[in-house]
C-alpha positions in Angstrom: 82.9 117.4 77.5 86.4 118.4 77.4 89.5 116.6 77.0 92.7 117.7 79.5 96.5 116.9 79.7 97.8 115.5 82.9 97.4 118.1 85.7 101.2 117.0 87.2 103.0 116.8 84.6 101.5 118.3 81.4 101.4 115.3 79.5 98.6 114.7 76.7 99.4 110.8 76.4 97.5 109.1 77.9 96.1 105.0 78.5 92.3 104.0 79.8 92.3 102.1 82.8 88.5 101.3 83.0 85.5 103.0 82.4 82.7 104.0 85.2 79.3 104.5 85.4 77.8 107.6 87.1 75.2 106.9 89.7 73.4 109.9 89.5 73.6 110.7 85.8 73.7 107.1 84.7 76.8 108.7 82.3 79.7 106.7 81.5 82.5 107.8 81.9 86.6 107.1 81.4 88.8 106.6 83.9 93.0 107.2 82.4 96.4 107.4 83.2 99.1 109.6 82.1 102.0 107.7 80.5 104.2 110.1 82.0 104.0 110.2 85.8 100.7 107.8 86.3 98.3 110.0 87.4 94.9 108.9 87.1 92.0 111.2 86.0 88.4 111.5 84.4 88.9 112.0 80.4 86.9 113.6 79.0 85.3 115.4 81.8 82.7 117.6 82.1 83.9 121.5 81.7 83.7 123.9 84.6 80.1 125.2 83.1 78.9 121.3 82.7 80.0 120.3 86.3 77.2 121.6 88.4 74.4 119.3 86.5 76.6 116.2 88.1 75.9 117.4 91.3 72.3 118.6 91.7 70.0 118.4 94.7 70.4 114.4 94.9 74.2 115.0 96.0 73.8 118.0 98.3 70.4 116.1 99.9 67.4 117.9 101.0 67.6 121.4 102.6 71.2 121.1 103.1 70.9 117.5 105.2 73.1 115.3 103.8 71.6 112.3 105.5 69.1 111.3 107.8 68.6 111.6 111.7 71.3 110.0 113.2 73.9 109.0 110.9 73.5 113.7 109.9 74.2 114.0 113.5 77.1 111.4 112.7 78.6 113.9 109.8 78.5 116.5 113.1 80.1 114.5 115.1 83.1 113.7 112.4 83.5 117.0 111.9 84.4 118.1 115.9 86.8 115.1 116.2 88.5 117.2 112.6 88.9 120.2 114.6 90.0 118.2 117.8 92.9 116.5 116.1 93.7 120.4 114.2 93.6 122.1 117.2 96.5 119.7 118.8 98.6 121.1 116.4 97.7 125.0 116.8 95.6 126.2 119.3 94.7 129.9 117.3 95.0 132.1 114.2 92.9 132.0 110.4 92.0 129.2 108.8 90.8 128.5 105.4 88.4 125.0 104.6 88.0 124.8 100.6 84.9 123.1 99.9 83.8 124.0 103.7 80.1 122.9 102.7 77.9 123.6 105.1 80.4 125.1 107.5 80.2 122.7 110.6 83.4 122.4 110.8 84.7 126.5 110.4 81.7 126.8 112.9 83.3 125.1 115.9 86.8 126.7 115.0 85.0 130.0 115.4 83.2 129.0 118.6 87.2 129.0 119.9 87.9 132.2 118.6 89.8 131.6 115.0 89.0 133.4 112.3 87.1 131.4 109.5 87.5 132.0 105.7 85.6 129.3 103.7 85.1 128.7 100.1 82.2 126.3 98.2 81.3 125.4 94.7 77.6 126.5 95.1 75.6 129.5 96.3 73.6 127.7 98.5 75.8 125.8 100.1 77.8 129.0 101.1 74.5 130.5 101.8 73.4 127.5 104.1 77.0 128.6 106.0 76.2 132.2 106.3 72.7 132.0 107.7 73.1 128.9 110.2 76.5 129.6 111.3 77.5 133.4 110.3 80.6 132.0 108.1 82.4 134.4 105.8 82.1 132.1 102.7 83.1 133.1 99.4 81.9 131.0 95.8 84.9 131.8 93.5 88.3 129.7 93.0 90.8 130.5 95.5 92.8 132.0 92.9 90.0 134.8 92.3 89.5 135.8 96.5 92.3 137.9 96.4 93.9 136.4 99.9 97.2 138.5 100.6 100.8 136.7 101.3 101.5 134.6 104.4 97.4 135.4 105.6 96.4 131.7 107.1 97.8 129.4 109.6 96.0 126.5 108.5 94.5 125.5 105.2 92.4 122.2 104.9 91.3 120.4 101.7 88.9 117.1 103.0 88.0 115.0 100.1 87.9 118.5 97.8 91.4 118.3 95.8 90.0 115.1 93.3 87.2 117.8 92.8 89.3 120.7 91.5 89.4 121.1 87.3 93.2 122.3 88.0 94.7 121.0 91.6 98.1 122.2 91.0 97.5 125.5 90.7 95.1 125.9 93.6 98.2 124.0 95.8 100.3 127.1 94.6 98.1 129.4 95.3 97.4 128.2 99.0 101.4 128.1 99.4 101.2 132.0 98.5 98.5 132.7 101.2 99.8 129.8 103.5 101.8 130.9 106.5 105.7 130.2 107.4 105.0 127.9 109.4 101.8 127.0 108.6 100.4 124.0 107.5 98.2 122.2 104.8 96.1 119.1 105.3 95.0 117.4 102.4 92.6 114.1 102.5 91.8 112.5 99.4 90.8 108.9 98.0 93.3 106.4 98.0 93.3 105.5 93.9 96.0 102.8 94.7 94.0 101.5 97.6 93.0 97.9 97.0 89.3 98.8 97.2 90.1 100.7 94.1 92.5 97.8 92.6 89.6 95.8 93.2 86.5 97.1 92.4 87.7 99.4 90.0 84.6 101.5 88.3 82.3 99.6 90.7 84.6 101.7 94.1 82.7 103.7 96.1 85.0 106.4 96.3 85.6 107.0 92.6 82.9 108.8 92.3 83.2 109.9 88.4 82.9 112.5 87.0 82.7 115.0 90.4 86.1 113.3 91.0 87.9 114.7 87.9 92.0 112.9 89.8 92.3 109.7 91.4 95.3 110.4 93.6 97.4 107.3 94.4 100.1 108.1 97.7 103.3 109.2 95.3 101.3 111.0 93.1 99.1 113.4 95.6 103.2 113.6 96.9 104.8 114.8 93.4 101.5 117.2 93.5 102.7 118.4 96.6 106.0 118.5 96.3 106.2 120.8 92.9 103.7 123.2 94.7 106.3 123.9 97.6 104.7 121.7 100.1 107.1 118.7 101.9 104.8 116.2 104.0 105.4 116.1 107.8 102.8 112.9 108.3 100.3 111.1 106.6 97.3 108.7 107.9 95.5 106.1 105.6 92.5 105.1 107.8 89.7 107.4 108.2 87.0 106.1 110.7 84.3 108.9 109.0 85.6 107.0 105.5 87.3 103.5 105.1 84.8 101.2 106.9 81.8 103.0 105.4 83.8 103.1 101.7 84.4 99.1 101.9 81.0 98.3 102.5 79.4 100.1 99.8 82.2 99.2 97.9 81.1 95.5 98.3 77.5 96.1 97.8 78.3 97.7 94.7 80.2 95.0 92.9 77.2 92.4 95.1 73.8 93.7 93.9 75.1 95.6 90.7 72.9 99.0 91.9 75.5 101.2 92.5 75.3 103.2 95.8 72.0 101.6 96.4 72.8 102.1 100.3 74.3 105.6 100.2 71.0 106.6 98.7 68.8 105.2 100.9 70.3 106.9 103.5 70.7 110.3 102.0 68.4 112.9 103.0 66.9 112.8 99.3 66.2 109.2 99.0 63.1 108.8 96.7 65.2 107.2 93.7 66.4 104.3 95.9 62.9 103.5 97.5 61.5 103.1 94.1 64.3 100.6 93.4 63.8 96.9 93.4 62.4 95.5 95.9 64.9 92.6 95.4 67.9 94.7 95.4 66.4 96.2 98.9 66.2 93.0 100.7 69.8 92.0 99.1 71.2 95.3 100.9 69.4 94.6 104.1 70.4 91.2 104.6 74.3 92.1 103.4 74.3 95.0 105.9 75.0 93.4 109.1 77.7 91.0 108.4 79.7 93.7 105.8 79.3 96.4 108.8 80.9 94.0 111.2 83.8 93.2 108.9 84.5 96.2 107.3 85.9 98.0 110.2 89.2 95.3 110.7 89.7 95.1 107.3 89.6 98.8 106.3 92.0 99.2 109.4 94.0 96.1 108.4 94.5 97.8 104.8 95.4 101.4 106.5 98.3 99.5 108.4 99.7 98.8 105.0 99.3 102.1 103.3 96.7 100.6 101.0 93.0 101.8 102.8 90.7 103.6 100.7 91.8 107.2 102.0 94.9 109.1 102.1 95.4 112.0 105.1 98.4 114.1 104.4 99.6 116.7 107.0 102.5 119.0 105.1 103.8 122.3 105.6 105.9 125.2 103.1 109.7 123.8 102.5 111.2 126.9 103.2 108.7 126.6 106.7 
């Protein structure tokens, strides 16, 4: 494990909010702020070396399938209405997805003629892209690809930035390759969300220690802002993430088996069949009503600026 300063603002002081347990590892781990500019992160963390056992064939799921049958062709599904919603804003040129997993969405950008750049934390992840979709997918930081000046038009970061062991310095390095009048889009979890007020290490989204930042609205914005982005617009509902988020959310803090759901649905769900059988019929009965409700309320929270996910759309400030 390693200790950091704060990634905004360099400061080593720090105060514990709560601590977290790790539902894959079983690891505890501490969740702090910086005294300086509030920024929330994971401290200690596991190094850049460590990270990879966190992850493991129990997050990726089995042969690449994140889930199973229907709610895999779901994640599909999400990943055209992404493209759909990018493509309002510019209808050609290069793009670059960091953390692209297994490429879906790259893949229907290329079917309409962009040109797709990718990056991914594991080999086969980036391989999984290259053989099922023919994606040029690198598996180094963006820093060590060697992009030239001005080179993409768009630039997305889905749910990747709270995974990055140094997020500033990736944001300045995608301003470098960023075009004029490009833009950025950035999606991350909402840290001062009042899931995550209230559920705390028990929130679904937190997702310690693969989430190394917990990005509340101003400071994802600061982040942003020193990099040389400004923020055109930002959205704080997600259909793909704020219903589903709240309900696990409330299962978690319910049954005390943390992602008990998640994991039964997951492609690679042996651990959570073995589970107890009482905890199985706890989830099962909660289901239903939680599904039904969780859709208002998550929207309800997004109409105040406090859902469980933040989507901001920002562009160069000299653009």
């Amino acid at each position: 494990m390693e200790y950091v300063n704060c990634n905004l603002c360099g400061c080593s002081h720090s105060s514990l909010l709560f601590t977290s347990r790790d539902y894959i590892s079983r690891e505890d781990f501490n969740v702090v702020y910086c005294n300086n500019c509030g920024l929330a992160y994971t401290n200690p963390r596991p190094s850049i070396q460590e990270i990879e056992r966190f992850y493991g064939r129990h997050y990726y799921g089995k042969d690449n399938a994140r889930f199973k049958g229907i709610f895999e062709l779901l994640v599909r599904l999400f990943r055209k209405q992404r493209t759909h919603r990018l493509l309002n804003l510019k209808k050609s040129g290069r793009i670059l997805d960091i953390g692209c997993g297994r490429g879906q969405m790259l893949y229907e950008f290329k079917k309409r003629g962009w040109q797709t750049f990718g990056t991914e934390l594991t080999e086969s992840k980036a391989q999984a892209a290259r053989e099922e979709f023919g994606l040029d997918v690198l598996t180094v930081p963006l820093e060590a690809c060697g992009f030239e000046d001005n080179f993409f038009d768009v630039v997305t970061l889905w749910h990747v930035l709270e995974h990055l062991p140094y997020p500033r310095e990736t944001l300045r390095e995608i301003n470098r390759v960023l075009k004029k009048d490009g833009f950025l889009v950035v999606a991350v979890p909402h840290f001062d969300s009042w899931e995550a007020r209230i559920f705390k290490g028990k929130w679904f989204h937190l997702d310690v220690p693969r989430h190394y930042y917990h990005f509340s609205l101003q400071t994802l914005t600061q982040m942003l802002a020193i990099t040389g982005f400004k923020v055109k617009s930002q959205h704080h509902f997600s259909i793909e993430y704020n219903p589903y988020g709240l309900m696990q959310s409330l299962l978690n803090q319910v049954s005390g088996q943390s992602n008990f759901l998640y994991n039964l649905l997951s492609a690679d769900s042996d651990r959570s069949l073995s589970q107890s059988k009482s905890i199985l019929l706890m989830n099962l009965l909660l289901v239903p009503p939680l599904a039904v409700s969780s859709l208002p309320l998550s929207y309800l929270a997004a109409l105040f600026q406090t859902g469980g996910t933040i989507e901001l759309l920002a562009g160069k400030q000299n653009g």
